[in-house]
N, C-alpha and C positions, 0 to 999 in steps of 0.2 A: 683353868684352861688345860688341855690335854696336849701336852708337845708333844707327840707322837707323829713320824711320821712315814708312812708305808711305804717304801721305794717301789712295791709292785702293783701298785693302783695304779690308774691314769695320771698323767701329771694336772692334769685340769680340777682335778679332783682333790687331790694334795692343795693346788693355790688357791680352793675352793674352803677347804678346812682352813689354812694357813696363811689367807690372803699376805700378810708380812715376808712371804719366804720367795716371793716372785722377783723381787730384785737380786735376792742371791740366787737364787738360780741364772738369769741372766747376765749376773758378773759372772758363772763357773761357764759361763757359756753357750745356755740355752735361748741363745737371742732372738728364735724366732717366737718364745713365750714374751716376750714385748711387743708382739702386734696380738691384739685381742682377738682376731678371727684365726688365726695360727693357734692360738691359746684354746680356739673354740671348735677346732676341728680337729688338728694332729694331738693336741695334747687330749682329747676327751680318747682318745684309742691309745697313745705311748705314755705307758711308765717311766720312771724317772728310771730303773735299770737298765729298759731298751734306747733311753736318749741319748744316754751315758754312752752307749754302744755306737750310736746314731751321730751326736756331735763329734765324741771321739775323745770325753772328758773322762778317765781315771774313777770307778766307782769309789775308790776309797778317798778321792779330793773329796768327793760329795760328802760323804758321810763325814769325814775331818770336818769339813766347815760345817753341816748343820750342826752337827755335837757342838763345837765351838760355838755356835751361835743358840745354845739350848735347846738341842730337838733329840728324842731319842728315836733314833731312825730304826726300824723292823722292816721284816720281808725281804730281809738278804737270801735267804735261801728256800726261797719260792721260785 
């Protein structure tokens, strides 16, 4: 399995590869990826670096906690 995971794709696209990583994202705060039609519209256009921006969550939380939780996060500087 590839735990890689691109911060500058869509986020839909990430829970799409990673199905597993959609509850921690919405513990770091992206609670509106717990409703599937939010999951299926905003996230198929916002990256996890624009939600970051968007929620108002610290890009470096995210990255702390996927590492922590075994993912090597890329596309930081895209």
């Amino acid at each position: 399995m590839d735990n890689k995971i691109d911060v500058s794709i869509p986020v839909a696209q990430v829970i799409d590869q990673h199905p597993e990583v959609l509850d921690l994202l919405v513990e770091l705060g992206f609670k509106p990826l717990a409703n599937p039609i939010m999951r299926n519209t905003v996230g198929r256009k916002v990256s996890l670096k624009q939600g970051s921006k968007l929620e108002g969550t610290p890009m470096d939380k995210i990255v702390r906690t996927l590492e922590a939780n075994g993912y090597e996060v890329v596309g930081l500087d895209q």
